[in-house]
C-alpha positions in Angstrom: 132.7 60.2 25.1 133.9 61.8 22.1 131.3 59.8 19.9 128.6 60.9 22.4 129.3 64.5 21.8 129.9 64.7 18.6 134.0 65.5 18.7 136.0 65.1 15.9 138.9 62.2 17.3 142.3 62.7 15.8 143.3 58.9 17.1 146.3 58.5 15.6 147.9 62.0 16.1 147.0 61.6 19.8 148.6 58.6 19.8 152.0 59.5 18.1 151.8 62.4 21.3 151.1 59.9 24.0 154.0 57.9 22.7 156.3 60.9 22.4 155.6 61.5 25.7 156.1 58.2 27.1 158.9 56.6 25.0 161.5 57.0 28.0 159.9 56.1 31.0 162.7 55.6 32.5 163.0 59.8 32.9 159.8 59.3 34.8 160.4 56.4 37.7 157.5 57.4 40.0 155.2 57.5 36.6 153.3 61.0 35.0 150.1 62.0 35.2 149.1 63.2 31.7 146.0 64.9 30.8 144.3 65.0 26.7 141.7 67.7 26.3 140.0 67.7 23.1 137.7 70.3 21.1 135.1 69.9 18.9 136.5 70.7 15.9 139.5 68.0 16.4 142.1 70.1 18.1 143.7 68.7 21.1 146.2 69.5 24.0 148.4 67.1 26.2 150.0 68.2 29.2 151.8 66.2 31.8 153.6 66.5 34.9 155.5 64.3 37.8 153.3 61.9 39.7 151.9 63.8 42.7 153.5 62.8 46.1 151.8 59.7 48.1 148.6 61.1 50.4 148.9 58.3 52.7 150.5 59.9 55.3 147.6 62.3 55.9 145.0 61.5 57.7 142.2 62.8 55.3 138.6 64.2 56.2 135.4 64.8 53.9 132.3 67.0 54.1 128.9 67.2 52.4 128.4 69.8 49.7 126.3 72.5 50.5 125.7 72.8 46.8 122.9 69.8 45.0 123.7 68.3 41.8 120.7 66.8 39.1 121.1 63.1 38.4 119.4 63.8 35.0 122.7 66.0 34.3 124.3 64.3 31.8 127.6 65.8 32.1 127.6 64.1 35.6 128.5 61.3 33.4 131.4 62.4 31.1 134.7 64.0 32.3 134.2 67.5 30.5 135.1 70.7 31.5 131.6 71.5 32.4 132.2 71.2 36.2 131.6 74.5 38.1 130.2 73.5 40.7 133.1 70.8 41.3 135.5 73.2 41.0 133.8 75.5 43.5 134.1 72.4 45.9 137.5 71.9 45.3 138.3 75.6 45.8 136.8 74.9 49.4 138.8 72.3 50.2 141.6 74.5 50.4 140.5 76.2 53.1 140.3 73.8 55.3 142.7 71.6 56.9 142.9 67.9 55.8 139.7 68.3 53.8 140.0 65.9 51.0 136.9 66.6 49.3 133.3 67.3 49.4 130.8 64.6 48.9 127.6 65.9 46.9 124.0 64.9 47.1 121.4 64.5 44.2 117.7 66.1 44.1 116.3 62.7 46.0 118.8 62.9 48.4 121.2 60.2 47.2 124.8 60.4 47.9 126.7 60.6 44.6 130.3 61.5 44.3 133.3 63.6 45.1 134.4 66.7 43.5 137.3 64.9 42.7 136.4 61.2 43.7 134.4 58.6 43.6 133.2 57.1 47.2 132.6 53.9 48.6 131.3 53.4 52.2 132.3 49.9 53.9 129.1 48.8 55.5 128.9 45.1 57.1 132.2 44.3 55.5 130.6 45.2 51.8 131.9 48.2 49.6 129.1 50.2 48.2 129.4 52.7 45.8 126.7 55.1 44.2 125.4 53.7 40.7 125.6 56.2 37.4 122.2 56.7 37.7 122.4 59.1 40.9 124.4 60.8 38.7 128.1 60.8 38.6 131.1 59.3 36.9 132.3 56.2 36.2 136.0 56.6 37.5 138.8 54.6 36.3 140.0 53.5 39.8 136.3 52.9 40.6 135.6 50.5 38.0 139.0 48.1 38.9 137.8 48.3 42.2 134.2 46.8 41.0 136.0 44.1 39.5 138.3 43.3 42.4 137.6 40.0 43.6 139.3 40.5 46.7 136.6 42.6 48.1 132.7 42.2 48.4 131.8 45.3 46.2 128.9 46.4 45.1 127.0 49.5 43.3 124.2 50.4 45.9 121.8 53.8 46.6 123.7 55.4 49.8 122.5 58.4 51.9 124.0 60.5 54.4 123.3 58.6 57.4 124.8 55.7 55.4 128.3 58.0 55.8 127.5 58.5 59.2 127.2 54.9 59.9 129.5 53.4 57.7 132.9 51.2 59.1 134.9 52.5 57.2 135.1 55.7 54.1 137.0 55.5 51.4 137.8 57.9 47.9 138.7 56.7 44.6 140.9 58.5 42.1 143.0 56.5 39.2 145.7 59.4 40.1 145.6 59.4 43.9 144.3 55.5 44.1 142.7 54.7 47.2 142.4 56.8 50.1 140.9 56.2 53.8 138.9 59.3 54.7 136.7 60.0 57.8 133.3 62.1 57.7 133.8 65.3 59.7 131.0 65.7 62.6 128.3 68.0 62.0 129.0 70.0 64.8 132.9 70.5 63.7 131.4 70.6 60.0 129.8 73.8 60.7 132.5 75.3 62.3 134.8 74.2 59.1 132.2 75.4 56.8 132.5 79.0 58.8 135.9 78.9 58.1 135.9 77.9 54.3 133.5 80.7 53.7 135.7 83.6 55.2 138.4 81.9 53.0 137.0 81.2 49.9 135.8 84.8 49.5 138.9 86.5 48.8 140.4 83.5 47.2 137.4 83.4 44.6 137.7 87.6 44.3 141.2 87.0 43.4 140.9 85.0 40.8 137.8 87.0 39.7 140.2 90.0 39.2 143.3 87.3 37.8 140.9 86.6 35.1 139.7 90.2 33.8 
């Protein structure tokens, strides 16, 4: 990604960080989630923080993005910080109980991704996820689950009735791993939508005036 954009990749001093940061893993027994970001002109920042606790227990819910994405946008592809629109769908999901995240469609209608996540819908005992090319990314968790020759998986164009008549719905995230999610019903997706709008309003002024 780097390459494709031109960044200057200080390899080995990210390295010698990662390592730093990893040496004693036995500080860290449930595991870190660590983030690089880079810059253009070569400078970088890690953070990293404690594993987040297991979602399992919840029983998770999903939604359709009011918002469209491009699949001709190529930062649908890369894992930039160009993502308002994601982070406006994530801001969302706050608002409303057991939302896990927002699923978004492309100009033709295509199912695509998560805000967050990448989807796969379990229809006639086959996993199907979006290909690239409706515009999305290429998650970690996704990919091993491609590969996974325990399942029937494959990469296929998925719509929203698709959703609606899937067996089962599930989110990928190489943080969160695999989560079980159901597709809220229009009729109670409307009334959760009324209720994310009335919240995201003063959550989104407050951090308008946290900025200034």
């Amino acid at each position: 990604m780097t390459r494709y954009f031109g960044f200057c990749f200080p390899e080995k001093a990210i390295r010698t960080r990662l390592d730093e940061i990893t040496s004693d893993s036995r500080r860290w027994p449930l595991g870190r989630r660590i983030r690089l970001q880079t810059w253009k002109s070569g400078e970088f920042h890690v953070t990293h923080e404690p594993f987040p606790a297991s979602l399992s227990s919840r029983k998770w819910k999903i939604a359709f993005a009011s918002e469209r994405v491009d699949s001709r946008d190529i930062f649908l592809r890369h894992k930039t910080t160009v993502r308002e629109t994601y982070d406006r769908a994530l801001q969302l999901t706050k608002t409303v109980a057991n939302l896990f995240d927002l699923i978004f469609l492309n100009e033709r209608q295509e199912v695509t991704e998560g805000a967050r996540s990448n989807l796969f819908a379990v229809i006639d005992g086959i996993w199907i996820t979006p290909p690239v090319s409706c515009g999305l990314l290429a998650g970690v968790k996704r990919e091993q689950i491609l590969r996974d020759h325990r399942r029937k998986v494959s990469e296929g164009v998925l719509y929203a009735d698709d959703l609606r008549r899937a067996d089962q719905l599930h989110m990928s995230n190489a943080v969160r791993g695999l989560i079980q999610v159901e597709l809220i019903p229009e009729g109670e997706q409307k009334i959760a939508w009324d209720q994310a709008e009335e919240g995201s309003n003063s959550s989104l002024s407050l951090s308008s005036m946290a900025f200034r």
